[in-house]
OpenMM code with the backbone's topology and positions (N, CA, C; nanometers):
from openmm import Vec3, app, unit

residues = "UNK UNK UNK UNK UNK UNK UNK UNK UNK UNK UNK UNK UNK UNK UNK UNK UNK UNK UNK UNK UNK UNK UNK UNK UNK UNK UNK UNK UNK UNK UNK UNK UNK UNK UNK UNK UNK UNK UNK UNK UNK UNK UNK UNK UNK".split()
positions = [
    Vec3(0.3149, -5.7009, -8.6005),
    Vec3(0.2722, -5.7898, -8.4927),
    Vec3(0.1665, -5.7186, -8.4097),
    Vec3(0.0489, -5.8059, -8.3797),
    Vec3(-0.0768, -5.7460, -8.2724),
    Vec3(-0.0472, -5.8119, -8.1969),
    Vec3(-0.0422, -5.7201, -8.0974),
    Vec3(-0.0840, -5.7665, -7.9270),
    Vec3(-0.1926, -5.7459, -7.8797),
    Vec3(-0.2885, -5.8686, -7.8402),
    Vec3(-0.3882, -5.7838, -7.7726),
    Vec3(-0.4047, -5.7820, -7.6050),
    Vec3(-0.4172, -5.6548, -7.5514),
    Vec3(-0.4378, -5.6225, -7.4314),
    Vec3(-0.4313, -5.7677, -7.3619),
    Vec3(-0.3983, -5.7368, -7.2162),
    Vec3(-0.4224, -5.8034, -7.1155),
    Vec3(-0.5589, -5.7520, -7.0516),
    Vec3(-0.6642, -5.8739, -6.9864),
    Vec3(-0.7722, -5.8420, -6.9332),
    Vec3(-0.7718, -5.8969, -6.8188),
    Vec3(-0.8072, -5.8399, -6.6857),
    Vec3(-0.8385, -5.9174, -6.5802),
    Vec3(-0.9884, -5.9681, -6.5832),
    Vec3(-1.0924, -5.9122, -6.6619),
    Vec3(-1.1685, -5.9908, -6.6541),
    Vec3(-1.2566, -6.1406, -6.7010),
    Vec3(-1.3221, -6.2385, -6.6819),
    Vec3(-1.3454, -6.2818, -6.8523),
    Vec3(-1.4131, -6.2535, -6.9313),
    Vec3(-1.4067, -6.2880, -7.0743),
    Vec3(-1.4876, -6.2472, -7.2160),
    Vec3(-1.6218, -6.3348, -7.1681),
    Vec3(-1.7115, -6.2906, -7.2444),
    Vec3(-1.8208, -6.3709, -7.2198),
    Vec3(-1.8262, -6.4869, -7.2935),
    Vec3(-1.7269, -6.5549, -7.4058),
    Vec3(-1.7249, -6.6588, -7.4348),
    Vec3(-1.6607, -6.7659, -7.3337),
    Vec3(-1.5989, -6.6965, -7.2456),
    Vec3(-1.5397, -6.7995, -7.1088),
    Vec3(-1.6435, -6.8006, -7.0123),
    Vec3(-1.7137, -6.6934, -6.9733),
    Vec3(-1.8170, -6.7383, -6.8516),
    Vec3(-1.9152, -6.8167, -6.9510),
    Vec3(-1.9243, -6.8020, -7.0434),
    Vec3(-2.0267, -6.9240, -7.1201),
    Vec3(-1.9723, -7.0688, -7.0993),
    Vec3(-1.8306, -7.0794, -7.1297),
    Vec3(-1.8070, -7.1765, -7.1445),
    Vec3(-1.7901, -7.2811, -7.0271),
    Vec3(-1.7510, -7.1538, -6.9268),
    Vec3(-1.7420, -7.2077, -6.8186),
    Vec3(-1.9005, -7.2248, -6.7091),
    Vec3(-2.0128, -7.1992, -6.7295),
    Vec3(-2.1154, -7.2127, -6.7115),
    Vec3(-2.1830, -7.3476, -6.7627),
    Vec3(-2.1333, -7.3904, -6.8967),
    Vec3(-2.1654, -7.5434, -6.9491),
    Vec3(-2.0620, -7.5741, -6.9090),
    Vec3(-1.9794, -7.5588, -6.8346),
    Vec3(-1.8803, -7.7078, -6.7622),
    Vec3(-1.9917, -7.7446, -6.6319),
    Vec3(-1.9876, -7.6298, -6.5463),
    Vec3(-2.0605, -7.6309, -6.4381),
    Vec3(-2.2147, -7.7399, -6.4536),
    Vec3(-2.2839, -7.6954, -6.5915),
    Vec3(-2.4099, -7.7538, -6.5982),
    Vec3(-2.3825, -7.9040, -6.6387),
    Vec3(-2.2495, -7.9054, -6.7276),
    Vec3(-2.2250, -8.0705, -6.7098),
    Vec3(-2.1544, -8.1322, -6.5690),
    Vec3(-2.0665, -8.0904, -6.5243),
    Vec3(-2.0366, -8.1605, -6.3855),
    Vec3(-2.1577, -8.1647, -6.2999),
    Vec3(-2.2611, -8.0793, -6.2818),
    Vec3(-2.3703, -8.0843, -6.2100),
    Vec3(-2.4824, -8.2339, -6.2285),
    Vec3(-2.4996, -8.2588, -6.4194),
    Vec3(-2.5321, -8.3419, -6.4917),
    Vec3(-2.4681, -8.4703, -6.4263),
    Vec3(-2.3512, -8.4606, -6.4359),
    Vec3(-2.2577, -8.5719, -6.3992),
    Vec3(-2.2801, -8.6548, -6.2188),
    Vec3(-2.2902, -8.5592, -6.2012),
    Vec3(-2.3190, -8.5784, -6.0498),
    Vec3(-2.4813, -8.6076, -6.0387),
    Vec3(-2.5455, -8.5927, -6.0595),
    Vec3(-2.6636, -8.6336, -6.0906),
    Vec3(-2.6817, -8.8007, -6.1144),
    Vec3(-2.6557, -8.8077, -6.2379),
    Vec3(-2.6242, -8.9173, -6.2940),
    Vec3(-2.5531, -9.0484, -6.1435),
    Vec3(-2.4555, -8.9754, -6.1106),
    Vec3(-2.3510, -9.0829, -6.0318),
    Vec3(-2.4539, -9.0947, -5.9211),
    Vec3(-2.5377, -8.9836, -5.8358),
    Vec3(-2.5751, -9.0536, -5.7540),
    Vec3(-2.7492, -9.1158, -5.7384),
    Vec3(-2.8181, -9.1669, -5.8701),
    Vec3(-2.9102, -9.1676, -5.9114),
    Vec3(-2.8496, -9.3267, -5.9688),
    Vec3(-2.7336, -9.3443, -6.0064),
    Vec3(-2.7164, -9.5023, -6.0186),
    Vec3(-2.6066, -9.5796, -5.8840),
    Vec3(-2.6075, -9.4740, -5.8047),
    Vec3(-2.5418, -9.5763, -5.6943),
    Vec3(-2.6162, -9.6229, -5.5755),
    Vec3(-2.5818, -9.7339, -5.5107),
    Vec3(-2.5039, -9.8503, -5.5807),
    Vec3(-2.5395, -9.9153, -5.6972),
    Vec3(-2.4503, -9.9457, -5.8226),
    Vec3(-2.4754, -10.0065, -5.8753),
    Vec3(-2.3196, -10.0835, -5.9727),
    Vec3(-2.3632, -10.2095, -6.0332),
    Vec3(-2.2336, -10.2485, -6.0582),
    Vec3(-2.2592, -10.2086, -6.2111),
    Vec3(-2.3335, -10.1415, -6.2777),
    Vec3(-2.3167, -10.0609, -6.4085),
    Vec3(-2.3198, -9.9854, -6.4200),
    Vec3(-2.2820, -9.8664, -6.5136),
    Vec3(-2.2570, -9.7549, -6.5546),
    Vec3(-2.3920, -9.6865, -6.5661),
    Vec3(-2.3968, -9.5697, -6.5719),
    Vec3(-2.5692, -9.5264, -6.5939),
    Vec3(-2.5451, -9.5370, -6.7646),
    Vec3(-2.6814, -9.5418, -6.7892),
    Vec3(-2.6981, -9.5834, -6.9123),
    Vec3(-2.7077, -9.3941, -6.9948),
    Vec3(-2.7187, -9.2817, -6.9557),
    Vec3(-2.6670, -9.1077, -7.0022),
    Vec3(-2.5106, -9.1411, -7.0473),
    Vec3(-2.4705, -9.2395, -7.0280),
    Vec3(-2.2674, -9.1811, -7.0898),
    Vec3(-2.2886, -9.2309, -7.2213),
] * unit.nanometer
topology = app.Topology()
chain = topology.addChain("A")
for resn in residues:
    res = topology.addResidue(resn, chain)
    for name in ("N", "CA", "C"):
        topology.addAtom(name, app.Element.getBySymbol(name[0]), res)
């Protein structure tokens, strides 16, 4: 059986990953307030 270490920091596949969440919620928000008010969806989903 392998154990691997505990890390307090993250791998760089998590600050990646977590860097494209950021650039999509940013996206997202964009989007929402670039079609409000409106009674349709933006046409990016």
């Amino acid at each position: 059986m392998s154990e691997q270490p505990e890390h307090d920091e993250a791998t760089e596949e998590e600050i990646a990953e977590a860097k494209q969440h950021q650039h999509d919620d940013e996206k997202v928000d964009e989007w929402e307030e670039e079609s409000f008010p409106a009674s349709d969806p933006p046409a990016n989903y």
